[in-house]
N, C-alpha and C positions, 0 to 999 in steps of 0.2 A: 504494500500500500504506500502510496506516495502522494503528497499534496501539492495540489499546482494551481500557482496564484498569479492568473492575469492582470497586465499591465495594457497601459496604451503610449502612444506617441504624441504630446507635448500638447495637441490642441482638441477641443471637442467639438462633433459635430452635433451635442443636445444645446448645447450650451450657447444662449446667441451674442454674438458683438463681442467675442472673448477671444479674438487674437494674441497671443503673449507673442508674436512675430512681428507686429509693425516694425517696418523697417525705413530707411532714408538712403539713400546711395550716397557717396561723395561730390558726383556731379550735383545732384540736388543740394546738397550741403552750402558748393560752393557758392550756386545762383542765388541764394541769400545775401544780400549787401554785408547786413550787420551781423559782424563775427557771434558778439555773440547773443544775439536772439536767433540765431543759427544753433549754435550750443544748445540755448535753451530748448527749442523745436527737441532737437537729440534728448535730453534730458525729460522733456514731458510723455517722447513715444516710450523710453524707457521703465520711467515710474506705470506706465499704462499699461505695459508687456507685462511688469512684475504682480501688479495688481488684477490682471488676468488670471494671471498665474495660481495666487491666491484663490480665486472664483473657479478656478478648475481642482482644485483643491479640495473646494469644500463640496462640490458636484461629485468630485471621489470619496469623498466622507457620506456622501447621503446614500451610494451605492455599492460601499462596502471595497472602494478597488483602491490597494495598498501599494499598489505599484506603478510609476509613471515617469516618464522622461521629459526633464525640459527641454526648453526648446534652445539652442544653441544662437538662437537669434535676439535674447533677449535686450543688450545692450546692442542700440545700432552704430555703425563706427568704433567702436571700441578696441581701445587699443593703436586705431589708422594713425600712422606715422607722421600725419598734415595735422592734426588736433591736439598733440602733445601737450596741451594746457588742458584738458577737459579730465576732470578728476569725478569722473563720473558713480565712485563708489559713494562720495560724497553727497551728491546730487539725489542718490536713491536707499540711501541708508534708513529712509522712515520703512518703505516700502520691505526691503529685506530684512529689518525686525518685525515685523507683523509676520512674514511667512515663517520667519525665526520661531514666534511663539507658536503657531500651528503645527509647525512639524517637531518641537517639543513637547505638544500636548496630543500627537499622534506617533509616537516611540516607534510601531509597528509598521510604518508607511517607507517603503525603499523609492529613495529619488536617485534618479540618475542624471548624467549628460552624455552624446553622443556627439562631439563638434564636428564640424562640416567635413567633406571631403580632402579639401587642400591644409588639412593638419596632415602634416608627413613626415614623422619620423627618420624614416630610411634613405633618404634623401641624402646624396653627397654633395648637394648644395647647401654651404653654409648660412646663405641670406633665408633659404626656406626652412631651413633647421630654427634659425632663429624665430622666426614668424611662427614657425607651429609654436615653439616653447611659448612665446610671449601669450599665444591665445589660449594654449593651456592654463599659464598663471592666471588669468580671466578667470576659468572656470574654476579652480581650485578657489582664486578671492571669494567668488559667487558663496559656493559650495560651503566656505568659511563663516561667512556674513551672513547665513541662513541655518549656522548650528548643524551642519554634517559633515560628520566627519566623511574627506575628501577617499580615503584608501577604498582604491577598487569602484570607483562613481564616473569613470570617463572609456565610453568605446571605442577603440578607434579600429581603422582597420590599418593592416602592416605597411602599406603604402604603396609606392610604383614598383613594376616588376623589374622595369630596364633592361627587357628583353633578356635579360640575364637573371634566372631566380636565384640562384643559390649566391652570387654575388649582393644582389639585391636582400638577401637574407642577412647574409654578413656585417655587410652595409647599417642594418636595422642594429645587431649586435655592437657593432662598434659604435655606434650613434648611441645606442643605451646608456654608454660611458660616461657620457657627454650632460647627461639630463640629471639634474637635480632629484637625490632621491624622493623628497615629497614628490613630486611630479610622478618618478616612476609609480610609487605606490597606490597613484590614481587610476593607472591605464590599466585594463582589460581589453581581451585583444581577438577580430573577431576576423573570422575567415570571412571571405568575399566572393561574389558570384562572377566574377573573370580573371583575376589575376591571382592571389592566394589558395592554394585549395587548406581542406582541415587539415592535414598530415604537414603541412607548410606552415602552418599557424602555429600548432601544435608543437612542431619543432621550435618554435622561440618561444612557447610559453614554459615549454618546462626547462629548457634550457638557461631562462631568465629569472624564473618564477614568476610569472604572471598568469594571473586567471583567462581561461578562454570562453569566451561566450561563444555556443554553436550555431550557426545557421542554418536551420534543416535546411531551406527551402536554396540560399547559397549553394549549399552543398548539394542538392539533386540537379542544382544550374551548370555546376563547376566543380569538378574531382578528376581523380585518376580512375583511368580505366578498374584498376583492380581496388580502387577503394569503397572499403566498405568501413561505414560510420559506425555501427555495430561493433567493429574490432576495436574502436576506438575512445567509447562510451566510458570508460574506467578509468581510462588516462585523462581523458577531459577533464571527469567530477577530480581526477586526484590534485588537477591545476588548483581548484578552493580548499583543500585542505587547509591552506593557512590562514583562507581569508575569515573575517567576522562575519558574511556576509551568504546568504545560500548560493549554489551556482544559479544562473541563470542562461538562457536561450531567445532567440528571435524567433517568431515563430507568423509564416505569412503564407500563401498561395500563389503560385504562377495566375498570372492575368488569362492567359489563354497558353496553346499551345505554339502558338508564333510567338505572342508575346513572354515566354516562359520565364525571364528574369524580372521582367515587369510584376509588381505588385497587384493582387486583386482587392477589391473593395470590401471583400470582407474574407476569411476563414476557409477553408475544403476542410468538413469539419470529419471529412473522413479519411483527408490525411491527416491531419491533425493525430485522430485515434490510434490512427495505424504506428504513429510514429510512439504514443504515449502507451499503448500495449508493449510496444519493444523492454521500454525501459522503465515501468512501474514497480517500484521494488527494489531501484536499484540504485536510490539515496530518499530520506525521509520529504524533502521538500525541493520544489522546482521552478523558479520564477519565470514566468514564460511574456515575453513582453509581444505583445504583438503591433506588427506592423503591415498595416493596411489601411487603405484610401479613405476607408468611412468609420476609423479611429475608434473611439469609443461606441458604435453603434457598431463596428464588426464583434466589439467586446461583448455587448446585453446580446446580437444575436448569437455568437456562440457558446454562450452558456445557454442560453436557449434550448441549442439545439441536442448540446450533449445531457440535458436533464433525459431524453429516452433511451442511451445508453445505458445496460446492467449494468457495467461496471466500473460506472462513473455516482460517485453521492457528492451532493452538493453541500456544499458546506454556508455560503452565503453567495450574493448575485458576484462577486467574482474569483472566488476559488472552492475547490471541489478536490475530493480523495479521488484515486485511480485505483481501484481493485483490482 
């Protein structure tokens, strides 16, 4: 028996006018005359991201769901090398102590981060090495200013392949060197649907000690011929043995059969099954974060759907035993 506790992806689709992604570009930025009612604009979308944030929060407190990822968008510009005066923790400090006391007075609730794409590690360029760290420390301040502790709260994936994998591996190794232990201690590290497969992830997590978060649905996009995830199930979970935290996974649908790396709008709630018969039994609990188009409404219908499953008991509207 195993317990597995759905998550969603940063925004709801029940929830209306509740973007925590408003965003501003830099060309926008600039067409602002005055520097800083330009700031401020920046400073207003942000307090209204966080205060979203909040509101999607307490919409997971009314539906029992413990699990959720912010959004990586929340500060717009932050950090941008042209704004260097904009002390933007400052700016939004009211705002990060209120979700501070929420998620002190909800202990049981896992937040995460997953920063964008162009956070790259493995990179043996040093200007993008640097850009990933600095957007890292973002999230770790975030992470900080809202009372979580940061170890194990950041996804990333391993980075570019450089037509070269096993160099491109190394590459990530020696670049580990290089990172600020706090930092390390945040990343979790997840196979990807074209250029990482699991057995390539896998090889730098335990190598490094880092936690691995599995992609079912990556990994039926992108593996080796002979790889079976099944052989590999054991070595994953042994990646959290050290962490305070349960293992966790992504867990999503091919869109179609052309579109098969593309995301579907909601759940295959019988792959889903197929994947959770494999491995029920085979650690006490399972955070399963899903990622799909209609967000929190993939989440209420797949609990939904797995209440006619024997060997599925619900536990509350978003986690359930696995028998």
């Amino acid at each position: 028996m195993t317990i597995i506790r759905l998550g969603y992806v940063a925004m709801s689709n029940h929830v209306p006018n509740c973007s925590p992604s408003q965003t501003m570009t830099f060309a926008q930025f600039s067409k602002i005359k005055d520097r800083d009612a330009a700031i401020r604009k920046l400073e207003l979308l942000s307090i209204s991201n966080l205060h979203n944030c909040w509101r999607l929060l307490i919409h997971n407190e009314a539906n029992n769901i413990q699990f959720f990822r912010l959004s990586s968008k929340l500060i717009p510009l932050a950090n941008h090398p042209e704004i260097p005066e904009w002390d933007y923790i400052d700016a939004i400090s009211e705002e990060l102590a209120k979700l501070k006391t929420f998620i002190k007075n909800h202990p049981k609730i896992r937040i995460d981060f997953h920063p964008d794409h162009f956070v790259i590690l493995n990179s043996s360029n040093i200007d993008i090495l640097k850009t990933s760290l600095k957007t890292l420390r973002m999230h770790y301040t975030l992470l900080k200013k809202m009372g979580v502790d940061p170890e194990h709260r950041c996804v990333l994936h391993v980075g570019g392949g450089y037509g070269e994998h096993v160099q491109a591996l190394e590459q990530f190794i020696h670049n580990w060197g290089l990172i600020p232990e706090s930092i390390q201690r945040m990343v979790i590290l997840e196979n990807d649907d074209t250029t990482f497969t699991l057995s390539e992830t896998l090889y730098l997590c335990e190598k490094l000690g880092i936690p691995m978060v599995f992609d079912y649905h990556h990994h039926l996009a992108h593996h080796l011929p002979s790889e079976d995830w099944k052989d590999h199930w054991d070595r994953i979970l042994n990646t959290w043995s050290n962490s305070k935290l349960h293992p966790k996974m992504h867990i999503s649908s091919p869109r179609s059969d052309k579109e098969f790396r593309a995301h579907a709008d909601f759940v295959d709630t019988g792959m889903f099954m197929e994947f959770l018969q494999q491995i029920k039994g085979s650690l006490p609990h399972l955070d399963c974060m899903i990622e799909a188009k209609q967000k929190d409404g993939a989440l209420f219908q797949l609990m939904d759907e797995l209440k006619s499953h024997k060997d599925i008991e619900i536990i509350d509207d978003a986690s359930f035993y696995i028998h």
